[in-house]
N, C-alpha and C positions, 0 to 999 in steps of 0.2 A: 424520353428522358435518357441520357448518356449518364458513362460512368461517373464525369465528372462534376456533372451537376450534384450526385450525391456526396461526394465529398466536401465536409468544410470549409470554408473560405478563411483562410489567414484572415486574422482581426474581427471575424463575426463572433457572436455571441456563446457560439458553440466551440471553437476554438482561439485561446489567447496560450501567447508562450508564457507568460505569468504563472498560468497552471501547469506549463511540463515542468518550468522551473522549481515549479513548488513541490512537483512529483519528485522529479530527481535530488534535491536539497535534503528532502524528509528519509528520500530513500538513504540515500550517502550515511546520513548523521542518525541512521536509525538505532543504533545500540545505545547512542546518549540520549536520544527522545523518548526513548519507548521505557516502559518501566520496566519491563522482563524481556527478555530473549526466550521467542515463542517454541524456539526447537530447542534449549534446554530443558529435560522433565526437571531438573532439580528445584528452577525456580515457578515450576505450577503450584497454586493453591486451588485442589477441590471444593473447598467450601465457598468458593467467590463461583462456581461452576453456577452457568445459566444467571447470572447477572444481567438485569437489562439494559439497556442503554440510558441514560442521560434523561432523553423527554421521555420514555416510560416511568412511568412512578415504581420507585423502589430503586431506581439506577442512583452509582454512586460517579461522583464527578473527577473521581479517581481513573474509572473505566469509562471516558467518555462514549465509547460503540459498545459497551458488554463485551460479558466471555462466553465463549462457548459451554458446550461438553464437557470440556477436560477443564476450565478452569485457565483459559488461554484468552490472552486481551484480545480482539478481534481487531482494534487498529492495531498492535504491536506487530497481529501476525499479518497483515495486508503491508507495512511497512517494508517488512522484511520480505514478506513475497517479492512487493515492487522490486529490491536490490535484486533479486536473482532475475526475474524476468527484464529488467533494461540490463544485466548483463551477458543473457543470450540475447538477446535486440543487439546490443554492442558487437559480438565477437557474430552472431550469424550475418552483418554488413561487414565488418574489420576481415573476416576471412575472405570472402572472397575477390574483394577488393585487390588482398594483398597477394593472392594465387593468380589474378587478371584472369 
């Protein structure tokens, strides 16, 4: 087995660009899609803390993935991760690209 075998094949099942597009789309526009902005404490609610998901019973359809601990939407804050981590992906190719 080579390296390349184990990487995905453009257009198999495992990788389509529909889903990076979908990554980066939700990442961009994540302050209007998301109900909170997860690195503000102003806007945490403790009492929504440990909320479960959706298909766990008790989940509300407000918090499609639950909160955590602190009362933090777990999709808002994967959201907002994605923005920061494709904008080190962006600038760790964009640099040195542009240094040659």
């Amino acid at each position: 087995m080579t390296f390349f075998t184990v990487l995905p094949v453009p257009g198999s099942s495992c990788w389509r660009p529909s889903s990076l597009f979908f990554i980066i789309i939700t990442s961009l526009f994540a302050p209007w899609l998301t109900i909170h902005d997860p690195f503000d404490p102003s806007s945490l609610t403790l009492t929504d803390a440990f909320t479960p998901p959706i298909w766990v019973g008790g989940g509300k359809w407000i918090l499609p993935s639950g909160d955590d601990d602190q009362g933090r939407d777990i999709l808002s804050t994967i959201m907002f991760g994605n923005r920061i981590s494709l904008l080190v992906g962006f600038l760790s190719v964009c640099w040195p690209c542009s240094s040659g």
